[in-house]
GUMARNU-896414 format. One record per residue: x, y, z of N, C-alpha, C in turn. Coordinates in nm, 3 decimals, padded with zeros to 5 digits, always signed. Layout:
# GUMARNU-896414
npx,npy,npz,capx,capy,capz,cpx,cpy,cpz
X,Y,Z,X,Y,Z,X,Y,Z
...
END
This chain:
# GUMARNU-896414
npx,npy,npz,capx,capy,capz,cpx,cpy,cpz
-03.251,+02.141,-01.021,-03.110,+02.157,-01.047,-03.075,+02.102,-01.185
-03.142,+01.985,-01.223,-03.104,+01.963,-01.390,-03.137,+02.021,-01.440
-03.185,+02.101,-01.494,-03.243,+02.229,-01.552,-03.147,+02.310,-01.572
-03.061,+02.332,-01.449,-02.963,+02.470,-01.464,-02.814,+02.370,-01.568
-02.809,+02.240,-01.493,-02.708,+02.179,-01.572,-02.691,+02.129,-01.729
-02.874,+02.135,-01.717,-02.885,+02.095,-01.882,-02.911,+01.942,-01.873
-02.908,+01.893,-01.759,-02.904,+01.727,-01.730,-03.055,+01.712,-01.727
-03.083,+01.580,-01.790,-03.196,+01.552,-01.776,-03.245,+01.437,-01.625
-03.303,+01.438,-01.577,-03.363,+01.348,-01.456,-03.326,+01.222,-01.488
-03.326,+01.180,-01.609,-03.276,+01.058,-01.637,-03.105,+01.027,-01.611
-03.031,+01.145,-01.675,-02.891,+01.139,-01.634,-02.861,+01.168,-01.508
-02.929,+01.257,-01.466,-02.930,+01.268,-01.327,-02.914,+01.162,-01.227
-03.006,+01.082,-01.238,-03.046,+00.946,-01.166,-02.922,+00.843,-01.197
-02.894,+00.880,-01.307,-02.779,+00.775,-01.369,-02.601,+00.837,-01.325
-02.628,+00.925,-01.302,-02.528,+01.012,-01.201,-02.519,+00.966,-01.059
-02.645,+00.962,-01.007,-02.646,+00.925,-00.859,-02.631,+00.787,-00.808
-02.698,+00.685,-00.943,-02.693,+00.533,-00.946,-02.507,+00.509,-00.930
-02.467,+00.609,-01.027,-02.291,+00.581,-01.027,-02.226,+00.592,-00.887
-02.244,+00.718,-00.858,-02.173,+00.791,-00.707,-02.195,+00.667,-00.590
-02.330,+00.616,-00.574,-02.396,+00.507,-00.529,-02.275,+00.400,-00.510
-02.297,+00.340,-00.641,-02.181,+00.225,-00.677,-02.052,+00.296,-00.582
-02.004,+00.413,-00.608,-01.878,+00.403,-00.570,-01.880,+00.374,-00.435
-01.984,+00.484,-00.367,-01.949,+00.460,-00.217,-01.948,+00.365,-00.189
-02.040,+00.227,-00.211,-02.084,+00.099,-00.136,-01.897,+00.058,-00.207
-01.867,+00.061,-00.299,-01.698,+00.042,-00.335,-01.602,+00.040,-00.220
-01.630,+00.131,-00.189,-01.503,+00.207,-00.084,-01.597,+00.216,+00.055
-01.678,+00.174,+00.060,-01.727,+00.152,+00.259,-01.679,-00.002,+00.218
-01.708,-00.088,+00.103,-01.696,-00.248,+00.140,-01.546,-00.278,+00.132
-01.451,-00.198,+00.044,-01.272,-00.220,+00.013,-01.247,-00.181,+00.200
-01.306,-00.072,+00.254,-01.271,-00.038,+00.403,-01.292,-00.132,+00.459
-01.392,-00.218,+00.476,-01.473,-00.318,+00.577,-01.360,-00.433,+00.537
-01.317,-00.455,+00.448,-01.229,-00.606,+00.407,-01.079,-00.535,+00.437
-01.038,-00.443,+00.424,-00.924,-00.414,+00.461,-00.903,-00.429,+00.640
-01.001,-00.369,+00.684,-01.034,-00.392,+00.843,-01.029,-00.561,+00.891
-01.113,-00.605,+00.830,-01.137,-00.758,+00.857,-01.017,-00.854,+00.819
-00.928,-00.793,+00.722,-00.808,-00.902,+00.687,-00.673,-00.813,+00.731
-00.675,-00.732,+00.775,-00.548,-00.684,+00.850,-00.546,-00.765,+00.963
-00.599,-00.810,+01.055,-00.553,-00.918,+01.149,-00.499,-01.068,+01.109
-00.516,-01.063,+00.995,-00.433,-01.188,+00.909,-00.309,-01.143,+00.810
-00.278,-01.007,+00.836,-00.157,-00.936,+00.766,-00.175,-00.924,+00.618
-00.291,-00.937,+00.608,-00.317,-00.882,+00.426,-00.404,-00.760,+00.441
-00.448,-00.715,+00.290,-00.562,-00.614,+00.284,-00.607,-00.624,+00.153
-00.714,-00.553,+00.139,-00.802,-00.647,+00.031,-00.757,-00.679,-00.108
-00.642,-00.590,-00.149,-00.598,-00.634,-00.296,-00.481,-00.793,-00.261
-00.441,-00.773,-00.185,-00.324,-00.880,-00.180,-00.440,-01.047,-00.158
-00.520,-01.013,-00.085,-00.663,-01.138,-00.090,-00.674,-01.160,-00.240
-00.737,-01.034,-00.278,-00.800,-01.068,-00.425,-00.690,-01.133,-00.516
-00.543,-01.110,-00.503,-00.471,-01.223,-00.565,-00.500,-01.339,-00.538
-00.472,-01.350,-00.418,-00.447,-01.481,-00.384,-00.561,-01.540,-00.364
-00.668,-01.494,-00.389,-00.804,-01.577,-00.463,-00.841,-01.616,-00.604
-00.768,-01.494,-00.651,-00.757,-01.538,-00.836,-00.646,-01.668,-00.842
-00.533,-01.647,-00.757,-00.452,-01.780,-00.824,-00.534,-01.877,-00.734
-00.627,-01.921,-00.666,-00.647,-02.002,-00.566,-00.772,-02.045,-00.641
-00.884,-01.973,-00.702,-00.977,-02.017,-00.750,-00.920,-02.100,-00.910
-00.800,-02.037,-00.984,-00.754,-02.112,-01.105,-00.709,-02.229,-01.075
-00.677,-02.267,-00.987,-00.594,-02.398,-00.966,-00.617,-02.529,-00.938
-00.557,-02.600,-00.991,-00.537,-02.747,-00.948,-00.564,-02.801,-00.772
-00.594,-02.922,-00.758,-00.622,-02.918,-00.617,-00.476,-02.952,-00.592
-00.429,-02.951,-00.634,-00.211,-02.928,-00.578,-00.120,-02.821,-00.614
-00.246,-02.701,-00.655,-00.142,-02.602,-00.650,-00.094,-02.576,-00.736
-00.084,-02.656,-00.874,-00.011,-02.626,-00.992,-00.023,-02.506,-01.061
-00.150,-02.463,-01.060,-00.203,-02.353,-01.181,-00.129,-02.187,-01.146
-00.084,-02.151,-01.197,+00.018,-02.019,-01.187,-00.081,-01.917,-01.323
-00.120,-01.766,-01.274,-00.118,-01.685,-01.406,+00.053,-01.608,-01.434
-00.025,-01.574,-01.559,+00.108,-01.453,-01.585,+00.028,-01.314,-01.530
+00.144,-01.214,-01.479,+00.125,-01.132,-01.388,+00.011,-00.984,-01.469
+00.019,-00.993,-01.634,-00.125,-00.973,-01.723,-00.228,-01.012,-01.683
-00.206,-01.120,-01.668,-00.339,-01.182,-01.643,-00.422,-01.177,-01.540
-00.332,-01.150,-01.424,-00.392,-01.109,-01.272,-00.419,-00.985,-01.308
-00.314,-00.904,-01.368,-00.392,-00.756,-01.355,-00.576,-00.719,-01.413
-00.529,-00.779,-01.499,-00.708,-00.780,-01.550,-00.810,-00.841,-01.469
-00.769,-00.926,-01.390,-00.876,-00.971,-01.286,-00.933,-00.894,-01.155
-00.787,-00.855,-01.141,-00.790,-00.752,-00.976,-00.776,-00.655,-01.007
-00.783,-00.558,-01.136,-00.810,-00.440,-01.177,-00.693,-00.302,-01.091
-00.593,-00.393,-01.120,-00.459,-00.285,-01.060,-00.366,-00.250,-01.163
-00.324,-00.117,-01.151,-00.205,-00.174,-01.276,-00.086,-00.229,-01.259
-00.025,-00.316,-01.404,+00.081,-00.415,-01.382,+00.190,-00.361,-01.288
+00.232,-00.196,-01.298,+00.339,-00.143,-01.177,+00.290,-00.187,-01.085
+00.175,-00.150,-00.992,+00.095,-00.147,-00.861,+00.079,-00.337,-00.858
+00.048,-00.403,-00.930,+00.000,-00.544,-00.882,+00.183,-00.612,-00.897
+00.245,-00.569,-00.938,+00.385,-00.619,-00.936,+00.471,-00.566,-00.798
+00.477,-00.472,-00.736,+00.494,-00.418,-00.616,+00.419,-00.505,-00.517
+00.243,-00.554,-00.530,+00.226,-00.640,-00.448,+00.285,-00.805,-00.435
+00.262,-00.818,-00.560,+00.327,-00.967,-00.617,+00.447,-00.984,-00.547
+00.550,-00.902,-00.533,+00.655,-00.865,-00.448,+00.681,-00.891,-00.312
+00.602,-00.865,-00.284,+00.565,-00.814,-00.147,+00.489,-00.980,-00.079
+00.387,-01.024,-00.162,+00.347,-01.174,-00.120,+00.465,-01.245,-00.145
+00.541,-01.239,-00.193,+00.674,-01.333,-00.217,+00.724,-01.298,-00.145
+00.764,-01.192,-00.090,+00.878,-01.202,+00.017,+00.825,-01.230,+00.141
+00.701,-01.260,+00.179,+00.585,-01.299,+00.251,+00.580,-01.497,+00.265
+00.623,-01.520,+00.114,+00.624,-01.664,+00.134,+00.494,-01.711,+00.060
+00.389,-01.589,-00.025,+00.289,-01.621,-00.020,+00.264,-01.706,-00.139
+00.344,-01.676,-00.235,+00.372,-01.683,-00.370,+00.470,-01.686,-00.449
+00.505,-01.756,-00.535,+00.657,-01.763,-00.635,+00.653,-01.693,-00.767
+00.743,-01.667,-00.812,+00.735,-01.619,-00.931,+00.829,-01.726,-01.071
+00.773,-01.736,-01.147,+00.880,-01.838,-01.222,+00.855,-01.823,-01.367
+00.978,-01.770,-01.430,+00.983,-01.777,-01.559,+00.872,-01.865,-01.633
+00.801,-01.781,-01.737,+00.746,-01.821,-01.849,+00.774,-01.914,-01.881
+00.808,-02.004,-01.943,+00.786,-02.158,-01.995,+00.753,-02.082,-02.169
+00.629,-02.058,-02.222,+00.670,-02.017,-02.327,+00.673,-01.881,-02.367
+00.718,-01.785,-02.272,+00.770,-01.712,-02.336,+00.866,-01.633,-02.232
+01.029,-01.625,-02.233,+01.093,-01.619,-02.143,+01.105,-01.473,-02.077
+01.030,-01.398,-02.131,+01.018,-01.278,-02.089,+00.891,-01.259,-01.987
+00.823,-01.343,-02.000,+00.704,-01.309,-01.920,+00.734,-01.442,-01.777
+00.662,-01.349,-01.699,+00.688,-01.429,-01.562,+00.542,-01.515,-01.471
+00.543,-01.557,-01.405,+00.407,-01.662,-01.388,+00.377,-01.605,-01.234
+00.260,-01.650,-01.146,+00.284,-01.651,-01.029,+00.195,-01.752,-01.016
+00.207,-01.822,-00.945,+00.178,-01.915,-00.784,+00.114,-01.906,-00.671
+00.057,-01.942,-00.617,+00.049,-02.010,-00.471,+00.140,-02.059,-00.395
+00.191,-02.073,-00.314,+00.250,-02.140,-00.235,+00.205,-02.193,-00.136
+00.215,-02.300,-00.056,+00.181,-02.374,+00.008,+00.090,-02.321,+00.114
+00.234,-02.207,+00.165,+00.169,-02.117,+00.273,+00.064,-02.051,+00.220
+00.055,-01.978,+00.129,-00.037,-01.926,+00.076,-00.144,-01.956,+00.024
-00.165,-02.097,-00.012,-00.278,-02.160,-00.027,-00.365,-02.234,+00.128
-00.290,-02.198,+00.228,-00.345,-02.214,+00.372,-00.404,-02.077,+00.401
-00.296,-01.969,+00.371,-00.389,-01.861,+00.430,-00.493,-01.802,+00.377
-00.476,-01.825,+00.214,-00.638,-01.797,+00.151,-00.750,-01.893,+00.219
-00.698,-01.990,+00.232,-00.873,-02.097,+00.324,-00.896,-02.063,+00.422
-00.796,-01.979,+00.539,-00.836,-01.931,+00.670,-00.900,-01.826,+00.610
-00.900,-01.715,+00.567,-00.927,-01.590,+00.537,-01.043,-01.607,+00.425
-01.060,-01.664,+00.304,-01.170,-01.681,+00.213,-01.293,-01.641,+00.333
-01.325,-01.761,+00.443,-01.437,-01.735,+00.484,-01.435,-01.574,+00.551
-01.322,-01.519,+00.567,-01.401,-01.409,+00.622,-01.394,-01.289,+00.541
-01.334,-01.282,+00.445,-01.346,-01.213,+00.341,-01.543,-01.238,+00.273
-01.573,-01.361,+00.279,-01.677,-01.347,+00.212,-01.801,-01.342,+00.310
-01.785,-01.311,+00.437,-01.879,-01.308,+00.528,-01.847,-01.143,+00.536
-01.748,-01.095,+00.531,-01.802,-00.908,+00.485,-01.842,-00.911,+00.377
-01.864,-00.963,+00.228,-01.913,-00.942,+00.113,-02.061,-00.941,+00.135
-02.073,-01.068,+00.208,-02.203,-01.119,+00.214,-02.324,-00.999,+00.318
-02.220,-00.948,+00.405,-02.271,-00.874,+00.521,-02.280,-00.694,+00.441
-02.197,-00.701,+00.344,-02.229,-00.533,+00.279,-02.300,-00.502,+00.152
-02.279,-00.686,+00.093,-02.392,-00.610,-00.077,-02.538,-00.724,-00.047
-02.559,-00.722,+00.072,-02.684,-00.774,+00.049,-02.793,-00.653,+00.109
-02.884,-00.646,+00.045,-02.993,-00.551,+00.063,-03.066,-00.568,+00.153
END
């Protein structure tokens, strides 16, 4: 079939290595969405609240700006601001003016929310552990 496409076996392979990646993507985003819906999250609203949870102070202090999460959890700023939203009105997280720069906004942990990432961390990473190991 590379032949007819003009693809060589090499791109080929490097075609299939990709497709690969995606599926194990989207069977493991399924498996964590499954596993943290009984704790009322799903896997992007975790992956916040592991980015602000792994930056932080052991009291909670450390807040990103809502840039800065996007580049971590790979959503865009519309889509991760709709969630950001959504954990706040949840209790999960605050939002609080920039400090230096008054246009940009910060987020948080919150108390509650730094409890329910420690219940949930372990089982978020016992499906990681259970789908990319070979």
């Amino acid at each position: 079939m590379a032949a007819k496409t003009g693809e060589t076996e090499a791109e080929q392979a490097l075609v299939e290595q990709w497709r690969d990646m995606l599926a194990l993507h989207a069977r493991t985003q399924c498996e964590l969405d499954r596993a943290l819906h009984q704790h009322g999250l799903c896997a992007s609203d975790f992956e916040v609240l592991d980015v602000l949870a792994e930056s932080g102070a052991p009291d909670g202090s450390c807040s990103y700006r809502v840039q800065e999460i996007a580049e971590r959890v790979h959503l865009s700023q519309s889509a991760l601001s709709r969630l950001v939203a959504r954990l706040e009105r949840d209790g999960l997280v605050e939002r609080r003016m920039c400090a230096e720069d008054r246009r940009g906004v910060r987020v948080a942990l919150t108390g509650k929310g730094r409890a329910l990432h420690g219940d949930v961390r372990p089982v978020q990473r016992a499906v990681l552990t259970r789908m990319l190991s070979d």
